[in-house]
N, C-alpha and C positions, 0 to 999 in steps of 0.2 A: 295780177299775174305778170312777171317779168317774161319781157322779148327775150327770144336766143338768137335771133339775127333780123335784120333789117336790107330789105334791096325789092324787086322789082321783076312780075310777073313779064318776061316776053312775050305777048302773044301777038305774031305779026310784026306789024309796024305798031302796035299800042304795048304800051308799057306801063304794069298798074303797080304803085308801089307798095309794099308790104309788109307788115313784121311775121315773124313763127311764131310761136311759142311750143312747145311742150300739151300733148290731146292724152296722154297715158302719165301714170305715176307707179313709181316703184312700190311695192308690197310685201320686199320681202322685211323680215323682220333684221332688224341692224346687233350685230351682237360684237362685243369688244374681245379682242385677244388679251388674257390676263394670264400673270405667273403663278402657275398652284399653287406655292409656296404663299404667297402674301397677298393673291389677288390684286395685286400691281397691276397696271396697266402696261400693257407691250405697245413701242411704237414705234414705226419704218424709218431706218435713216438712212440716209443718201451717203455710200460713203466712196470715198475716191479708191478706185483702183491701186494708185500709183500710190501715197502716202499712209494710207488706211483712214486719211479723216472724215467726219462729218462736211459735207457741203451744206450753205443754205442757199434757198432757191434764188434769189436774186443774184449766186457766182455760173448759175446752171442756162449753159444754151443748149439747142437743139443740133444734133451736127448729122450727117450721113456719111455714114465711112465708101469712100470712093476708091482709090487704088493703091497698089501697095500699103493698105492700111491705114491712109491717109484720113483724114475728116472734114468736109465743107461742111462750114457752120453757116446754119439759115438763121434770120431774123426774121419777125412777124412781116415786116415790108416783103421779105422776098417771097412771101407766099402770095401775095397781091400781085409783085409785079409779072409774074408766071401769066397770067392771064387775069386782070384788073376787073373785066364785064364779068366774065364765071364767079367770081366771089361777091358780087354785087349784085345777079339776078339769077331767076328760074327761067333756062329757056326754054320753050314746048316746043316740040323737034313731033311729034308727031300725035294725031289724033288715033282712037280705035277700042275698041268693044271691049267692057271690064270682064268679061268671061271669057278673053283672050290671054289674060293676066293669072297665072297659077297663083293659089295661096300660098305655094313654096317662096316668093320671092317677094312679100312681103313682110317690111319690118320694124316699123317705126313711124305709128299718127303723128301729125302737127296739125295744128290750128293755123291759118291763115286770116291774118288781120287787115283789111285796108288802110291806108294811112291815110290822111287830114286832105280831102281834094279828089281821091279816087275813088269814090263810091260809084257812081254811074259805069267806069270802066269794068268793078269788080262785079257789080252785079250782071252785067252786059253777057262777061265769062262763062260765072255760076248759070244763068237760063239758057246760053248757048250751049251749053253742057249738059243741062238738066233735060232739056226740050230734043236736043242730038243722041241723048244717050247714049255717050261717049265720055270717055275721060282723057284728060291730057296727060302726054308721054314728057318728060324735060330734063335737063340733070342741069345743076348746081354745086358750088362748089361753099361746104360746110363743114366747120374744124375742121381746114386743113386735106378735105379729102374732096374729091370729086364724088357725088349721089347722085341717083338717076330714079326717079319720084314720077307718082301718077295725081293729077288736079283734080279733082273732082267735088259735087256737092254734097252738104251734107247738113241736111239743115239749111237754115238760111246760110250757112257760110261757106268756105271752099277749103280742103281738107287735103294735105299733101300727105300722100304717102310713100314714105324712107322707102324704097327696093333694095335687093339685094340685085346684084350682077349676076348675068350665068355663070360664069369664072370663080366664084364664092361657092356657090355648091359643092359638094363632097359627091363623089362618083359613087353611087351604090353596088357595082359591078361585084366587088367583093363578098358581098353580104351573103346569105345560103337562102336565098328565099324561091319557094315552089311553084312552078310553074304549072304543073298541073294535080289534081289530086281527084280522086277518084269520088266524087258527090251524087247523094242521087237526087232525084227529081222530088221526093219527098222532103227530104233535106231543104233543099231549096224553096221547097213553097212552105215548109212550115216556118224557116230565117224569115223568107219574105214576109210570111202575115205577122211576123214578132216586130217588125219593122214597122210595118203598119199601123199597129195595135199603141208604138212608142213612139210615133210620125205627131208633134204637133208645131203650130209659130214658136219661131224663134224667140223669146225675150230674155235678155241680156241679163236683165236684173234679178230675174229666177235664180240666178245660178251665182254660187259665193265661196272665197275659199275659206274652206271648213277647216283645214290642216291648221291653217295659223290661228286661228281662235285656240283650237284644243292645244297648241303649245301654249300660245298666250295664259291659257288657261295652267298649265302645267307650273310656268315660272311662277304665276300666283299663288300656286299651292306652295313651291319651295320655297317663296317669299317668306309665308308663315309658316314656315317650319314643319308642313307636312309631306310626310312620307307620298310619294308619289303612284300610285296603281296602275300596272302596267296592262295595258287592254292587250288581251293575247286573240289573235286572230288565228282561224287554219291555213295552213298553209294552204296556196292554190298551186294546184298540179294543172298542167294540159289535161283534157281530155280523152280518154281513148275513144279510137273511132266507134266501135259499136255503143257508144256513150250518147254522143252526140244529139241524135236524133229524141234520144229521153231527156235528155238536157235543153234541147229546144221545148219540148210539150211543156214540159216541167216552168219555163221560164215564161211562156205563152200562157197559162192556169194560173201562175200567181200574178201577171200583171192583171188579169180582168180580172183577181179578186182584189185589185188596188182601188179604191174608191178614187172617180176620175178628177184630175184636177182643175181647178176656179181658175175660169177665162180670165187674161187681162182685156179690159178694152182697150 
């Protein structure tokens, strides 16, 4: 497993050095742009404004257009020298309870490695953490962008997790969503007991996505030359309100005629 960056937990006055790596991997499936005509392959070219040519990457800087249309061109050094320590450590700026943490604001596992020497400091972290049940609050500075990340255990190791900012969220203010709707107390205890009845531990592994097997599956048929069956599903409507209530029972009767499912240990 290759590192995606290397530098050094702050915690205090101790400093435990570190690598990342990458704790998710992408799933979707990678499909290429080709031309109808001859199934060519299509490919992106950089092309200059001003002359209409191809650029290659080694004539391409980074620049930030500044006033009267102007442009400051950065180089990789001046992203360093902006603030030298931020792009070289995680600093923990504050400790606090992980159910103080919405799931809205997270967004990206990594794995934290200790480097050659810091083992004693790394695990010192992970059981003052584990033991305080608490996670560390810190941000960092990662391609180029300032992150703001929670430390925490996981396993024997210590597991950064990417945040998003408040400032990143999208205001729902606009959205048409109901504030109150007329439910009755039937309603609500038969939801509740459907809930109950669907209530089991969480395992991960239970759960797989199905979609891309069945395209996966789909390409293999057009591989060999067969015609492809399109599974026609009904359409799903809302529910009308006096529905509801029969649409709970109804949903409440087929899971207890579901044969219950094999405990993982």
């Amino acid at each position: 497993m290759r590192s995606l960056w290397r530098g050094a937990i702050s915690f205090g006055l101790v400093n435990i050095p570190v690598r990342l790596y990458k704790a998710s991997r992408e799933r979707e499936l990678k499909f290429k742009l080709l031309h109808k005509k001859d199934l060519s392959e299509i490919r992106y070219a950089r092309i200059c404004k001003a002359d209409g040519k191809e650029v290659p990457w080694e004539e391409i800087v980074k620049g930030y257009k500044w006033k009267d249309g102007d442009y400051v061109v950065l180089a990789d050094e001046d992203f360093k020298k902006a603030n030298l320590k931020k792009t070289q450590s995680i600093d923990i700026i504050d400790f606090t309870n992980e159910d103080q943490i919405d799931a809205i604001y997270y967004e990206t596992p990594y794995y934290l490695e200790p480097e050659k020497g810091a083992a004693k400091a790394y695990v010192l972290l992970r059981e003052a953490l584990r033991r305080s049940k608490k996670v560390a609050v810190g941000n960092y500075v990662f391609r180029q962008h300032e992150h703001l990340g929670v430390i925490k255990p996981y396993g024997d190791l210590l597991l950064l997790n990417q945040l998003r900012y408040d400032a990143e969220l999208v205001d729902p203010k606009d959205l048409n969503i109901p504030k109150k709707e007329a439910v009755s107390k039937n309603e609500i205890d038969i939801a509740l007991e459907l809930i109950d009845n669907l209530t089991k531990p969480f395992h991960p592994s239970e759960y797989a996505d199905t979609y891309t097997k069945e395209i996966t599956a789909v390409i293999a048929q057009k591989a060999k030359g067969r015609r492809v069956k399109i599974k026609t599903q009904p359409t799903t409507k809302a529910p009308k309100v006096h529905d509801i209530m029969a649409l709970l029972k109804q949903s409440l009767q087929e899971h207890k005629k579901k044969p219950k499912r094999r405990k993982i240990a």
